[in-house]
C-alpha positions in Angstrom: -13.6 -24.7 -17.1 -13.6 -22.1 -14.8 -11.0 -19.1 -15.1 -9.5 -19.6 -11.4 -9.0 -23.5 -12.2 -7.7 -23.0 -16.0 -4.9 -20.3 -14.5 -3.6 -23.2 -11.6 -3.7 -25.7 -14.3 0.0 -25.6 -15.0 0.9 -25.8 -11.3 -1.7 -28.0 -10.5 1.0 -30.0 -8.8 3.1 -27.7 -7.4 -0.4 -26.2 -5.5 -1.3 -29.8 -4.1 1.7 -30.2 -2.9 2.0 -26.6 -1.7 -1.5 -27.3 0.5 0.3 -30.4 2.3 3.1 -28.2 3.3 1.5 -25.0 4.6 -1.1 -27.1 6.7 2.4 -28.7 8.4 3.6 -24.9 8.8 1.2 -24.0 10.8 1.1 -27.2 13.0 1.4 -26.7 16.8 1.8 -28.6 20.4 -1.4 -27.2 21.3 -4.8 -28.6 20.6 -7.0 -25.7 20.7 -4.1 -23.7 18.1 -4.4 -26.9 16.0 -8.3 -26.8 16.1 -8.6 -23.0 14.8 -5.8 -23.4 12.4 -7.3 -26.6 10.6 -10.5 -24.4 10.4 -8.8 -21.9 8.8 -7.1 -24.2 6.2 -10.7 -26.1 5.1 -12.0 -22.5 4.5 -9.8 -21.4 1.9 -10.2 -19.1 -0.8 -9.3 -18.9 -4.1 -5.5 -19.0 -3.1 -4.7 -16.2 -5.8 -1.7 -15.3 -3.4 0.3 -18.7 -4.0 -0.9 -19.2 -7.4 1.1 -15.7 -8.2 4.3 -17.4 -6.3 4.1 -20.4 -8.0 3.5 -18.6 -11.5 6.1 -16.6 -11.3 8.5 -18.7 -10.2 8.2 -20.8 -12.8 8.0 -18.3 -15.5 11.6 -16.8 -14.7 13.2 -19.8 -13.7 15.4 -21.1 -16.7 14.4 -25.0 -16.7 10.8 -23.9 -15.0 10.9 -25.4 -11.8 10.3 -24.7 -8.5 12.8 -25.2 -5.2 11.5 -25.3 -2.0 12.3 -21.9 -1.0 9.6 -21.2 -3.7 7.0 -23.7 -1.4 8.6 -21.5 2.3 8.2 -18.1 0.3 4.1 -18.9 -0.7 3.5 -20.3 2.9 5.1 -17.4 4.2 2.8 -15.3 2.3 0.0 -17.4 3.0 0.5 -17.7 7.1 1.3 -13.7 7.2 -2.0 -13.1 5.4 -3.9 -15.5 7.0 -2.6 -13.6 9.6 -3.7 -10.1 8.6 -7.1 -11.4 7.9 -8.4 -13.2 11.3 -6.4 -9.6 12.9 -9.2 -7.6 10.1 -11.5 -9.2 11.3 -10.9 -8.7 15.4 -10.7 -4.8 14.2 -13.7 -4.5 11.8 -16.0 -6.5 14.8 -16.7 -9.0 11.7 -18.7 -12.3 12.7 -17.8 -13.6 8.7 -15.1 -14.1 5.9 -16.2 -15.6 3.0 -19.8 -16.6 3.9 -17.7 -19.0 7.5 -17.7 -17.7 10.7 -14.9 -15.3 11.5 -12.5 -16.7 13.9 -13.4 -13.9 16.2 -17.2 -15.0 15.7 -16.5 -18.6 17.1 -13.6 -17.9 19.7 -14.2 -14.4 21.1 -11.7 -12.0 20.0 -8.5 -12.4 22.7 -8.0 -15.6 21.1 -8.4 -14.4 17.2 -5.2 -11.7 18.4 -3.6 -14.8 19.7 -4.2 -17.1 16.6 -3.0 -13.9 14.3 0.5 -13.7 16.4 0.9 -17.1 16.4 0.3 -17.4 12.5 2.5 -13.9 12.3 5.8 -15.6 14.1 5.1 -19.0 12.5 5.7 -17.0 8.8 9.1 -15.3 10.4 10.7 -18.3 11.4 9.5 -20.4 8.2 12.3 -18.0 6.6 14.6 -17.3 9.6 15.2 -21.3 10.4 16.0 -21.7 6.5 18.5 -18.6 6.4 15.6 -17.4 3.6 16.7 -13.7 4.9 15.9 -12.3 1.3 12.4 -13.0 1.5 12.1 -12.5 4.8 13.0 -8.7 4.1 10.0 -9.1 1.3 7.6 -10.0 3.2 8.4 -7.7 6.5 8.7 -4.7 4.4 5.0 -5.7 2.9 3.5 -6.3 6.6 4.5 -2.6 7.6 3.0 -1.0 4.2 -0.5 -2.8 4.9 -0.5 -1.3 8.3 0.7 2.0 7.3 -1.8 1.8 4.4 -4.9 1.0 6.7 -3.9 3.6 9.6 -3.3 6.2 6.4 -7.3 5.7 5.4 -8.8 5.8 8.8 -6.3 9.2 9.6 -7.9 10.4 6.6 -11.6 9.0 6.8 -11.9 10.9 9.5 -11.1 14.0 7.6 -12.3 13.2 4.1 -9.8 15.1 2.6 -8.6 12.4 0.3 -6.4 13.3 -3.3 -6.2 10.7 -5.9 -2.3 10.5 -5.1 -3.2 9.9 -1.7 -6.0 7.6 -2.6 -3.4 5.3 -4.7 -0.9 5.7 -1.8 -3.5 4.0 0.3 -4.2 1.6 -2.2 -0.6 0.0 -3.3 0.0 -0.3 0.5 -3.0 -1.9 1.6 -3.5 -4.1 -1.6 -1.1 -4.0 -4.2 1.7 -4.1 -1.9 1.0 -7.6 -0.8 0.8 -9.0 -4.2 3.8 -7.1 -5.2 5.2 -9.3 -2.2 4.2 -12.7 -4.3 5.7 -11.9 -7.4 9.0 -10.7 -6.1 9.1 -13.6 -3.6 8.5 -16.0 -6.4 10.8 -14.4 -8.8 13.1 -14.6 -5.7 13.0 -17.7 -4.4 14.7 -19.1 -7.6 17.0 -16.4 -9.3 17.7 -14.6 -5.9 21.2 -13.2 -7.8 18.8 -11.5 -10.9 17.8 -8.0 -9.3 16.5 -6.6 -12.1 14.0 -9.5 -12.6 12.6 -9.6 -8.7 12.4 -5.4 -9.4 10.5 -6.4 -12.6 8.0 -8.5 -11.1 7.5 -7.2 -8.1 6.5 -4.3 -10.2 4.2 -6.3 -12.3 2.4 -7.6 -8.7 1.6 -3.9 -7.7 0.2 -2.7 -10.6 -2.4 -6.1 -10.7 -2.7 -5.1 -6.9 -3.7 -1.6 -8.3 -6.2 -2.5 -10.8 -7.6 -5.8 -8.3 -8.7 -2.7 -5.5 -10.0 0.3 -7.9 -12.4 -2.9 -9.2 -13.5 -4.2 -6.0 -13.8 -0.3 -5.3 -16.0 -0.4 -8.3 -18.1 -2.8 -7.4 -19.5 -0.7 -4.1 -21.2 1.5 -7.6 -22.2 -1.5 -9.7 -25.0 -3.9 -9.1 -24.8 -6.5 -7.3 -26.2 -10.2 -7.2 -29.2 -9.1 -5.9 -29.2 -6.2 -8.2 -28.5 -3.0 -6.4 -25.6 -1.0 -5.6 -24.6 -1.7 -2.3 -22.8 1.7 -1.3 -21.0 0.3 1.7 -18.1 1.9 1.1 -19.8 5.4 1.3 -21.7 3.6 5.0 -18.0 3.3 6.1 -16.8 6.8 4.9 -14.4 5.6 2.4 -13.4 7.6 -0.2 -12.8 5.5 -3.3 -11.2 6.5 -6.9 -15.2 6.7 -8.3 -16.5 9.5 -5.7 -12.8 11.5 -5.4 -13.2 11.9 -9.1 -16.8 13.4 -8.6 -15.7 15.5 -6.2 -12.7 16.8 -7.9 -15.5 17.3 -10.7 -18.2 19.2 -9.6 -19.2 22.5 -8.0 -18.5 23.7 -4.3 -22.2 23.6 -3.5 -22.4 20.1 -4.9 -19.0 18.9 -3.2 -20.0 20.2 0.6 -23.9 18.5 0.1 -21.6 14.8 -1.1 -19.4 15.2 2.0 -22.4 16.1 4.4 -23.4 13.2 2.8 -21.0 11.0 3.6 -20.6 12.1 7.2 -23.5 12.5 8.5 -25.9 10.9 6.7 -24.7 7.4 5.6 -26.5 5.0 6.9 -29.8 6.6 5.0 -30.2 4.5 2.4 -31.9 6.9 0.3 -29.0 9.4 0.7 -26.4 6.6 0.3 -28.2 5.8 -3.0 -28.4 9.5 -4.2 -24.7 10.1 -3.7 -24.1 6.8 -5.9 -26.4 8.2 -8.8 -24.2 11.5 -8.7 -20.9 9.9 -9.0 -22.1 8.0 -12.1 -23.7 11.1 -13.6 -20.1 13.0 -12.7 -18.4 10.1 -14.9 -16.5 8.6 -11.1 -17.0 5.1 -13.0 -15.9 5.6 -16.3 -12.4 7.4 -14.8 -11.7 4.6 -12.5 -12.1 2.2 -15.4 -10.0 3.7 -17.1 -7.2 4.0 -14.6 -7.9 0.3 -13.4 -7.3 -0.4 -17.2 -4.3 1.3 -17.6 -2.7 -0.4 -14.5 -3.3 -3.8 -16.2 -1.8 -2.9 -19.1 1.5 -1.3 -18.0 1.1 -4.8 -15.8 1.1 -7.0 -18.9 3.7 -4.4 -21.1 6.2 -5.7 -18.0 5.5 -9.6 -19.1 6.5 -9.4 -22.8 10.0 -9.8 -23.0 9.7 -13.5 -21.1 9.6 -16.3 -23.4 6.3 -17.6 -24.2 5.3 -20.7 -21.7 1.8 -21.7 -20.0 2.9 -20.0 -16.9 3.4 -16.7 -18.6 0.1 -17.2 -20.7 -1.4 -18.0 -16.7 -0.1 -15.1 -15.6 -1.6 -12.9 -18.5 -5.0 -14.5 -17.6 -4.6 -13.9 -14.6 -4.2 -10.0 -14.9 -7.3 -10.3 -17.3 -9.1 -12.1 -14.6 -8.5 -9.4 -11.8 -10.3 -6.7 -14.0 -13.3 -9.2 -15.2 -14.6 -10.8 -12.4 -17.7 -10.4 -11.1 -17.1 -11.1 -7.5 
């Protein structure tokens, strides 16, 4: 069995029901809105988002079930990212999301804007029409982090002149932030009184968030499917954990020739390819592992004092998952 499908195992119902429910939320008067949003449902991902909701809903709750301000808090979280990802795409000029057509691609980009608002207010008054003002504050407060986060790297893309405190700023807003968001809405959605436990887990959801973007960092220096390093983020002047380690690592000559490098000669792919042998022979790889590796484990340290259940041993594979996949 695959990994993604042995972790939704024990809320294999709650998730079927879950779909039914967040293709009504998004439902609409108008036919062209209805038309771009049931594309966007039948082109869904691995749903990790919900799947964390669900998770750890169940895993705090006393008798381990679910309300249905635990279904409103993942299709909140679902509509608002679904959200974030059509706007992505509008601002990255990107014709696809997971090998499907962007909805910019097929609609032109005024509507993708459109569609994102629509999906944006759609999440808010999920919560606001069931007085779910708790998780309404969770999820606002993890919309204007990612924004923050993403205007923080281009300021200082521009620059180069990233830190690795800066770096893991950038990265718990962007990433970790959202799935922070989850956990705590989960954890909230059925013991809203138990502060210390929505604290606890929203914890736990930024330090997989943590771990989730220094791998997919990592895999810009690994090979890929087709067998070579693909260096795109060094093509889009990003600096990552692997290369800020480098160049916290190396001499001043070697640091101005990587930053030259990077701005001014990244789209030659021999270049690209040089500056990716450097920051494995400066050890960029084996420090980011690390770090990524320590994030999971403080992650899981926060999980031990729940009883044992299958959504806690889920959960655990889950955090194992986010470190060993290969995609």
């Amino acid at each position: 069995m695959k990994i993604v499908e042995q972790i939704k195992l024990p809320i294999a119902k709650e998730m079927e029901l879950f779909e039914k429910k967040f293709r009504e939320s998004m439902s609409s008067k108008v036919a062209l809105l209805n038309r771009i949003t049931h594309y966007i449902v039948n082109r869904k991902g691995k749903q990790m988002r919900p799947m964390f909701v669900f998770l750890t809903a169940k895993m705090v709750a006393n008798s381990n079930e679910v309300n249905e301000r635990t279904y409103r808090g993942a299709s909140v979280i679902e509509l608002i990212h679904t959200a974030t990802l059509v706007h992505d795409d509008v601002v990255d000029d990107s014709n696809k999301r997971r090998g499907f057509f962007s909805i910019n691609a097929l609609w032109k980009n005024k509507i993708a804007v459109l569609v994102g608002d629509y999906l944006l207010s759609k999440g808010l008054l999920l919560s606001i029409d069931n007085n779910d003002f708790d998780l309404l504050k969770i999820i606002s407060v993890a919309v204007r982090e990612m924004s923050e986060g993403e205007l923080l790297q281009i300021e200082k893309a521009r620059r180069l002149d990233i830190t690795e405190a800066i770096y893991y700023e950038i990265i718990r807003q962007k990433t970790a932030t959202l799935i922070a968001a989850c956990c705590s809405l989960g954890a909230c959605s059925v013991v809203p009184e138990d502060k210390e436990i929505v604290e606890r887990m929203r914890k736990f959801g930024e330090l997989i968030g943590m771990a989730f973007q220094i791998k997919d960092d990592l895999f810009d220096y690994t090979e890929d499917a087709i067998g070579k390093p693909t260096g795109i983020d060094i093509k889009e002047q990003k600096m990552t954990l692997p290369l800020i380690y480098a160049l916290n690592n190396c001499t001043p000559k070697e640091k101005s020739w990587v930053i030259n490098s990077v701005k001014n000669h990244n789209k030659d792919k021999k270049r690209v390819k040089e500056v990716i042998q450097f920051v494995k022979d400066k050890n960029g790889l084996v420090y980011a592992e690390q770090k990524m590796i320590q994030f999971q484990q403080e992650a899981l340290t926060l999980l031990q004092n729940f009883p044992a259940s299958s959504y806690k041993e889920a959960l655990v594979l889950m955090v194992n998952y986010v470190i060993e996949r290969k995609i």
